[in-house]
C-alpha positions as CSV (number, residue, x, y, z in Angstrom):
1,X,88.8,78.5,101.1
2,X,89.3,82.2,100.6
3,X,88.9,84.0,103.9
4,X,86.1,86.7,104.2
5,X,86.5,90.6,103.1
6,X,86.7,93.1,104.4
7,X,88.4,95.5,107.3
8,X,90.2,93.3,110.2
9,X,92.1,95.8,112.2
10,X,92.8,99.6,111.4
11,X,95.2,102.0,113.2
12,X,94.3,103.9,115.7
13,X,93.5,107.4,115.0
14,X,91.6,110.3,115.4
15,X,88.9,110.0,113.3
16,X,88.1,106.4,114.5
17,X,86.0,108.7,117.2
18,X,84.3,110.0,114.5
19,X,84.0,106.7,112.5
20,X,82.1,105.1,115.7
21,X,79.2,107.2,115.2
22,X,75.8,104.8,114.8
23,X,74.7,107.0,112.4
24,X,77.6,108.1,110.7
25,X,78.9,106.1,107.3
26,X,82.1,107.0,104.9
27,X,79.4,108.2,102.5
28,X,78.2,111.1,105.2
29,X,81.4,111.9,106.1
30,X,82.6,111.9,102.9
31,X,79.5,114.5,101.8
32,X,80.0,116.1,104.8
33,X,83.8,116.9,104.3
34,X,83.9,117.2,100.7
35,X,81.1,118.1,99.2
36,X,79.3,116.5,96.3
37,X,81.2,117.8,93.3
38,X,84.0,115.7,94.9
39,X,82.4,112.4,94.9
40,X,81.4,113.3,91.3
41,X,84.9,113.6,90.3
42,X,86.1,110.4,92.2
43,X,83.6,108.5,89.7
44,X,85.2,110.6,86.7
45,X,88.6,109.7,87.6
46,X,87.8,105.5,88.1
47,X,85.5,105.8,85.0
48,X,88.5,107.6,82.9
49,X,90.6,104.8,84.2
50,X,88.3,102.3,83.1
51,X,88.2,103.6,79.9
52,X,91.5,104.3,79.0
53,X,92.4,100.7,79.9
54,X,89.2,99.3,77.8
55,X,91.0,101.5,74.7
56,X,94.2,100.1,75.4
57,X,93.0,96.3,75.1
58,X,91.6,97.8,71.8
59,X,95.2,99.3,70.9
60,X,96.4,96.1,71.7
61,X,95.0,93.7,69.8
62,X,95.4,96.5,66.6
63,X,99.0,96.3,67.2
64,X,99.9,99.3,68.5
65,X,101.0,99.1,71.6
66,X,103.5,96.3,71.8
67,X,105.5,94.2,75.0
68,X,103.3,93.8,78.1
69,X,100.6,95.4,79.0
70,X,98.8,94.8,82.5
71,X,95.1,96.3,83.1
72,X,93.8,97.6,86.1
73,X,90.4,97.0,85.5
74,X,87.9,96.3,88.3
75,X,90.9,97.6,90.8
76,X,89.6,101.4,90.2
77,X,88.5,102.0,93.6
78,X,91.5,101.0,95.4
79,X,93.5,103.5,93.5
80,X,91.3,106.4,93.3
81,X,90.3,106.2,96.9
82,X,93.7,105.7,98.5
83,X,95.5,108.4,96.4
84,X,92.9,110.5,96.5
85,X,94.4,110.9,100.0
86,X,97.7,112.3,98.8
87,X,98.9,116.1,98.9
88,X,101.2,117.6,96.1
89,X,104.8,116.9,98.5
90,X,103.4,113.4,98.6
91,X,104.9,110.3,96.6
92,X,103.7,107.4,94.5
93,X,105.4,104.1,93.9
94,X,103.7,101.2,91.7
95,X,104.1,98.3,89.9
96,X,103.8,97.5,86.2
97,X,100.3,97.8,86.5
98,X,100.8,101.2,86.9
99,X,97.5,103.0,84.7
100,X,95.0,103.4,86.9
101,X,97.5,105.0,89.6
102,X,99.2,107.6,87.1
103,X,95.3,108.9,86.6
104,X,94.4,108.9,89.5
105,X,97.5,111.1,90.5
106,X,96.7,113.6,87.9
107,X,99.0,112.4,85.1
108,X,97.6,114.3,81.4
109,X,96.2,110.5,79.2
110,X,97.8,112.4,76.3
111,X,101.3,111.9,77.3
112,X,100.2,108.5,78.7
113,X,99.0,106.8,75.5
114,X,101.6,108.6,73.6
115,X,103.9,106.4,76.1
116,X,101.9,103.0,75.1
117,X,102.4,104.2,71.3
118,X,106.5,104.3,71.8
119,X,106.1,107.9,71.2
120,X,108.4,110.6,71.8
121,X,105.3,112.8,73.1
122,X,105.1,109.6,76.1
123,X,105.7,110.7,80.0
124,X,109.1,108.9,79.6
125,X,110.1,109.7,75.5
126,X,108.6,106.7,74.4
127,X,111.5,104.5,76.7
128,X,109.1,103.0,79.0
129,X,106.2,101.9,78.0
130,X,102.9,100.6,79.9
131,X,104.7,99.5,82.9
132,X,107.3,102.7,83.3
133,X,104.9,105.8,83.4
134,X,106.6,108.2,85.3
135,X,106.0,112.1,85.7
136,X,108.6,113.9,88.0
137,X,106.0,117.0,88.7
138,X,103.8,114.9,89.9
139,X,106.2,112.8,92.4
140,X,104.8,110.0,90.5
141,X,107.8,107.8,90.1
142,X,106.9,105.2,88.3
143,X,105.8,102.0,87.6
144,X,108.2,99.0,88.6
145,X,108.6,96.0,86.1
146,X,110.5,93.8,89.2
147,X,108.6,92.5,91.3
148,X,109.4,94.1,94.5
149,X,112.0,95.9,94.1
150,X,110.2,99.4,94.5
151,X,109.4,99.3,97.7
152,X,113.3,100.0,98.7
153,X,113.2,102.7,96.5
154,X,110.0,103.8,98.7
155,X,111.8,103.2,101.6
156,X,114.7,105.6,100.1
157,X,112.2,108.6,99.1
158,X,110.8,107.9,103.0
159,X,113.7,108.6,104.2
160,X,114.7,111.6,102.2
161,X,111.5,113.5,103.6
162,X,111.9,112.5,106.6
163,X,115.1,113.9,107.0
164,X,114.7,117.0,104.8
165,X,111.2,117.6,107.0
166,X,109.0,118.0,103.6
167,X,105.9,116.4,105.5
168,X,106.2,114.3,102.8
169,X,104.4,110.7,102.5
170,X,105.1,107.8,100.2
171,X,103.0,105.8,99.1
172,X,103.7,102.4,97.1
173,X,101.2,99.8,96.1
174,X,102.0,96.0,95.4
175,X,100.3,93.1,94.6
176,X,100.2,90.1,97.0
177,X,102.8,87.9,95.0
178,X,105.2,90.5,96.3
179,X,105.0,89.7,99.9
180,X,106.7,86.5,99.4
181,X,109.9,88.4,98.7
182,X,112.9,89.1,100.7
183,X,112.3,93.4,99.1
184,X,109.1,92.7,101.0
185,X,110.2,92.2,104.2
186,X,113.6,94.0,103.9
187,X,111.5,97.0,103.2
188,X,109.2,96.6,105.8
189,X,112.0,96.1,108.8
190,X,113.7,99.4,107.8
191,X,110.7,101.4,107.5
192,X,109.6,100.4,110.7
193,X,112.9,100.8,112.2
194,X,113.1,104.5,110.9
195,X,109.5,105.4,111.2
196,X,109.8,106.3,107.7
197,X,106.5,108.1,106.2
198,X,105.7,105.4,104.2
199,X,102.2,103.6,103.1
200,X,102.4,100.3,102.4
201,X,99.0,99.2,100.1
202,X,99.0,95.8,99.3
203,X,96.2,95.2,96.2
204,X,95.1,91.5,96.7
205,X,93.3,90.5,93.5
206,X,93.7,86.8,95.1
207,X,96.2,85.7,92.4
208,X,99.9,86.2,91.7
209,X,99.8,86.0,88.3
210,X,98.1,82.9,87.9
211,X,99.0,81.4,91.3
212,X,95.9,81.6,93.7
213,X,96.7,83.6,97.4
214,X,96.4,80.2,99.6
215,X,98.8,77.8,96.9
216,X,101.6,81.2,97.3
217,X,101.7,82.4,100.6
218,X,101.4,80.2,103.7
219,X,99.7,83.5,105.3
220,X,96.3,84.5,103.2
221,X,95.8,87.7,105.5
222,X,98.3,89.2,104.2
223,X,98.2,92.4,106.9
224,X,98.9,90.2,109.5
225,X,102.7,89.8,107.8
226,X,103.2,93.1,109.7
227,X,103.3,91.5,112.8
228,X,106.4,90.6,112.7
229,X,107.9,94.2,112.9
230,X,105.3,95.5,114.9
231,X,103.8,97.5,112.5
232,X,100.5,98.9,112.1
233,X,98.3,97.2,109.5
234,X,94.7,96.7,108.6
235,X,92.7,94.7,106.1
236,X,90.3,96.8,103.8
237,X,87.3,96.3,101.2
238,X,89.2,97.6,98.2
239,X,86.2,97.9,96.0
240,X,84.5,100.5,98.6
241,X,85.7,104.0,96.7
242,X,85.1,105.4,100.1
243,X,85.8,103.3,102.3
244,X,89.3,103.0,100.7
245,X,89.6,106.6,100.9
246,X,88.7,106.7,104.7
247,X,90.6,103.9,105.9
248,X,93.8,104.4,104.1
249,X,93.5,108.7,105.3
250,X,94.1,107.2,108.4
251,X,97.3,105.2,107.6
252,X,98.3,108.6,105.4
253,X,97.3,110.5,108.8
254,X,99.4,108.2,111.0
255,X,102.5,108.1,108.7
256,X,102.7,111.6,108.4
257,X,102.8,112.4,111.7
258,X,105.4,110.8,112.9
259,X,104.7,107.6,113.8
260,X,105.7,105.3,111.3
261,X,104.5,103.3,108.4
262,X,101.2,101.3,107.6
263,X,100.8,97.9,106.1
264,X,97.2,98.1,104.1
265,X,95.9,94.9,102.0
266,X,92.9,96.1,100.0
267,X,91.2,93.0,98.9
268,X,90.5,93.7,95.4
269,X,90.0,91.8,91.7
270,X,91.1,92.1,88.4
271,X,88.7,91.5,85.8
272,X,91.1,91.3,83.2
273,X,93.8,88.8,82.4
274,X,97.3,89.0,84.6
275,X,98.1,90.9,81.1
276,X,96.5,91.1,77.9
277,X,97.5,87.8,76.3
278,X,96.8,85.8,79.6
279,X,94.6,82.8,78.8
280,X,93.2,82.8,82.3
281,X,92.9,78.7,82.8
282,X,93.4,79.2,86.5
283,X,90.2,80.6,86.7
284,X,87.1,80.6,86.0
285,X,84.7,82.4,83.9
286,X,82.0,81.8,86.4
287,X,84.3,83.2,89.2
288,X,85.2,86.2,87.1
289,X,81.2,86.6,86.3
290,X,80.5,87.3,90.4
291,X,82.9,89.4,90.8
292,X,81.8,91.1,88.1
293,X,78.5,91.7,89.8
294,X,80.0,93.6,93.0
295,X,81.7,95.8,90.2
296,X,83.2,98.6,92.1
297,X,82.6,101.0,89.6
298,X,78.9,100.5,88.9
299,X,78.6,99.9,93.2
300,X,79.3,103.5,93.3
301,X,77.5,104.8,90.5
302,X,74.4,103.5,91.9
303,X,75.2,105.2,95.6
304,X,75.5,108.7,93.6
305,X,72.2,108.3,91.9
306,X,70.9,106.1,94.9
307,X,71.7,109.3,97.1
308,X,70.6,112.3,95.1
309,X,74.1,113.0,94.8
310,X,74.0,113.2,90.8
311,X,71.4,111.7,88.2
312,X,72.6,108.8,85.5
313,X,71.6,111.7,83.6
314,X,74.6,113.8,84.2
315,X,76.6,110.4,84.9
316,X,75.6,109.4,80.9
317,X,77.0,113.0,80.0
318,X,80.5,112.4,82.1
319,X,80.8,109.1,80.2
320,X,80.5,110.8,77.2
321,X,82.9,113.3,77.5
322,X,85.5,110.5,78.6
323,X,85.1,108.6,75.7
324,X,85.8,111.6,73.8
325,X,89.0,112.3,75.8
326,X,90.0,108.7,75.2
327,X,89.5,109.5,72.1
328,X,91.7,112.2,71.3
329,X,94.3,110.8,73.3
330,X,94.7,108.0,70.4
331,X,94.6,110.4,67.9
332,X,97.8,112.6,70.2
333,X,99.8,109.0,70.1
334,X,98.9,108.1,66.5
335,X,100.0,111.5,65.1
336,X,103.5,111.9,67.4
337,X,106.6,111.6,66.0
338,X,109.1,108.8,67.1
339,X,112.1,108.9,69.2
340,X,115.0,110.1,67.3
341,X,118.3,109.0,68.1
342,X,119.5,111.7,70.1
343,X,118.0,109.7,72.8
344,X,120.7,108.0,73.3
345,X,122.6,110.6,74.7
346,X,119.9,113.6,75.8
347,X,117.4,111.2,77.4
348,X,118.9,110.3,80.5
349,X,119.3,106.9,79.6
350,X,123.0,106.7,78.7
351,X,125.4,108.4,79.4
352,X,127.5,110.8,77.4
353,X,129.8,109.4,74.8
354,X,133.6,109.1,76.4
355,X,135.6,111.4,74.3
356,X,133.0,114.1,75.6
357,X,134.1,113.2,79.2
358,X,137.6,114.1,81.0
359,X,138.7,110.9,81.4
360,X,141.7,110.4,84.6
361,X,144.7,108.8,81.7
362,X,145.5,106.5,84.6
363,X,142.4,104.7,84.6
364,X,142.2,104.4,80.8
């Protein structure tokens, strides 16, 4: 039986003082510290995620955009409300279901779907695809396609700031099928061996691709994996915008000063397929239906109206304008042109042809 939700332990910092307040919630703080047109924009960004990805499935099934593609649908919160954390020095790291974290980083949805399309126009010429976004001005490095394997390359970006002094943080989100690898735990021992500046968030959506948490990994909690280099870690509700936000500033807070990294597992849920041709038998539709309820999304929707904080009407307006961005962002892909072929040479793929190069005659 699935464990219950929800945060377990939490670094120590210091704004748990301020957290322990009886009358205190991340939704005061929150409006205290950011003001309301802030927590309007954090339900922009998840509902422009949610869109996008709802157009993409449509893109999808009309054939154009081809390979994988891997939706982040229902996961909005945990994305928006940890990076929403992040300062312009600051890095991202992701896997291939990388969307919803390019967004929320700021990346333009032109250059996105251009990138689903195959398009030269894309954030990587049209190369990468949905699970290699990538935008260098952005630190946003990218979406991973093996499993894993990122979170070294975290590690590496860690170190660099560290020992350049940018006051730089990294940041790289997972699922939990990638805590059963040996990048996993390699990562974690030299982060925590450094004290690297490094954020580890863990999205638990309860199933590595179609392998339920308790059948893949003998430890369902997955912070408490941690333990074993004496790391901090803590166990969050990933579907709580602000809560998310709150909980992982901490971990930001506590990397960047020094003392090491953080292990966070948001417990979260995809209500979309592993990727879009996933037949979901491992499932069911009943289970997907409940979670559907506790959408994250339309939770905080409801605590902005709820609140006086905005009415549906403007809400209805904001969705609106989204769709119309979405919008034009198919009609940006559709009229692109197509890689030509000097890719193969000016992309940064390949390297230069050898009678370009000075080649040493006693190597040849």
């Amino acid at each position: 039986m699935q464990k219950q939700r929800g945060s377990t332990k939490a670094v120590t910092s210091a704004t748990q003082s301020v957290r322990s307040s009886m009358t205190s919630t991340p939704f005061t703080r929150a409006l205290e510290h950011l003001g309301a047109d802030q927590l309007v924009e954090y339900y922009r960004q998840m509902m422009l995620i949610r869109r996008f990805e709802e157009k993409c499935q449509e893109m999808y099934t009309r054939s154009k955009i081809g390979g994988f593609l891997h939706l982040y649908v229902g996961e909005e919160a945990t994305g928006v409300g940890a990076i929403s954390n992040l300062q312009p020095q600051d890095h991202v790291f992701t896997h291939y279901r990388d969307h919803g974290h390019a967004i929320a980083r700021g990346l333009d949805i032109n250059p996105l779907m251009a990138e689903l399309f195959g398009k030269d126009t894309g954030c990587s010429r049209g190369m990468g695809g949905s699970m290699h976004f990538a935008d260098v001005t952005k630190n946003f490095w990218g979406g991973y396609a093996i499993v894993g394997s990122h979170l070294l390359l975290a590690d590496g970006v860690a170190l660099q700031c560290k020992m350049q002094k940018t006051n730089g943080v990294v940041m790289v989100f997972f699922g939990d099928g990638a805590t059963n690898g040996g990048e996993f735990y390699e990562a974690l021992n030299f982060a925590q061996l450094w004290k690297l500046p490094v954020v580890f968030v863990c999205e638990n959506n309860l199933f590595a691709m179609g392998t339920p948490l308790e059948v893949h990994s003998s430890v369902t909690e997955i912070y408490r994996k941690a333990n074993a280099f004496d790391m901090k870690s803590m166990r969050i509700d990933g579907n709580d915008l602000l809560g998310v936000r709150e909980q992982v500033g901490e971990a930001v807070e506590h990397a960047r000063s020094g003392k090491g990294p953080v292990l966070v597992e948001a417990m979260t849920y995809r209500f979309r397929g592993h990727s879009a041709q996933d037949t979901q038998k491992y499932r069911t539709k009943e289970d997907v239906e409940k979670h559907r309820s506790a959408d994250p999304l339309e939770a905080y929707r409801k605590l902005l109206i709820d609140e006086e904080i905005c009415p549906a009407s403007r809400l209805d307006a904001i969705d609106v304008q989204i769709d119309a961005e979405v919008d034009a962002s198919v009609e940006f892909a559709d009229n692109s042109p197509v890689p030509g072929n000097e890719w193969l040479t000016d992309a940064g793929i390949y390297a230069a042809p050898l009678e370009t190069l000075t080649v040493d005659p006693t190597l040849v």
